[in-house]
C-alpha positions in Angstrom: 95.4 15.0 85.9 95.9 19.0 85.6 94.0 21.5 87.8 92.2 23.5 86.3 90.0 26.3 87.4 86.6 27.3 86.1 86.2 30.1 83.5 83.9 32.2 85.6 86.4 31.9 88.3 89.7 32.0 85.8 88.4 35.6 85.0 87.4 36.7 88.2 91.1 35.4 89.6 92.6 37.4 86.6 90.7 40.6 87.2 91.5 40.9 90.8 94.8 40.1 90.1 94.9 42.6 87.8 93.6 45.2 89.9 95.9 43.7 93.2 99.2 44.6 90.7 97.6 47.7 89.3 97.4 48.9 93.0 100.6 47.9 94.4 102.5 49.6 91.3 101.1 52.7 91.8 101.6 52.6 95.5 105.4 51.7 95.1 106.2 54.2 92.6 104.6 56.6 94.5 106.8 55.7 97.5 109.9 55.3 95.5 111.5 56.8 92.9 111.0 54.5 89.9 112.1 55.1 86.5 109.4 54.5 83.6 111.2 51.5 82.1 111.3 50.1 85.7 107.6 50.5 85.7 107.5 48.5 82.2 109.6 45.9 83.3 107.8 45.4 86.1 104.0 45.1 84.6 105.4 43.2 82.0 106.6 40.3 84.6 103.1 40.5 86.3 101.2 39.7 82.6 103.7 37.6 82.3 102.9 35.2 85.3 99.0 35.7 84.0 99.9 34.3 80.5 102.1 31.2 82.0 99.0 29.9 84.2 96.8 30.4 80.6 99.3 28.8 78.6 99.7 26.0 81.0 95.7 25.6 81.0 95.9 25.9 84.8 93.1 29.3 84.2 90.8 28.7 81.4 89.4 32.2 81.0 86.2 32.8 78.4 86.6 37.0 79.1 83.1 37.0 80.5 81.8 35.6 77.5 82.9 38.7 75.4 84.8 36.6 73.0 83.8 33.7 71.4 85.8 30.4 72.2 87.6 28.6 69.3 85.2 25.1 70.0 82.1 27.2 69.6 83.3 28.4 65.9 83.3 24.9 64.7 
């Protein structure tokens, strides 16, 4: 059996974690001196984690009901 966590809950998880690394990227760089691709490097590893829990069906996110699911085109 895989966990899996709720929609409404996958996107509230994903937004705050998205604000959470928003926050602490602009803190460190602000601390120390970071080069641009640095930067990019490191916000692509944090969508990266993100899209590994999504792929592996562990969050099931439905955006807030913005975009339609694939089962509800049939």
């Amino acid at each position: 059996m895989k966990f899996r966590i709720p929609p409404l809950a996958s996107d509230i998880i994903i937004s705050i974690y998205a604000v959470i690394t928003l926050y602490l990227r602009f803190k460190f760089e602000q601390n120390a001196i970071v080069s641009p691709m640095n930067s990019i490097v490191m916000g692509v590893c944090f969508v990266l984690i993100i899209w590994v829990f999504i792929k592996l069906k562990i969050l099931n996110p439905n955006w807030f009901g913005l975009i339609k699911s694939k089962k509800a085109k049939s």
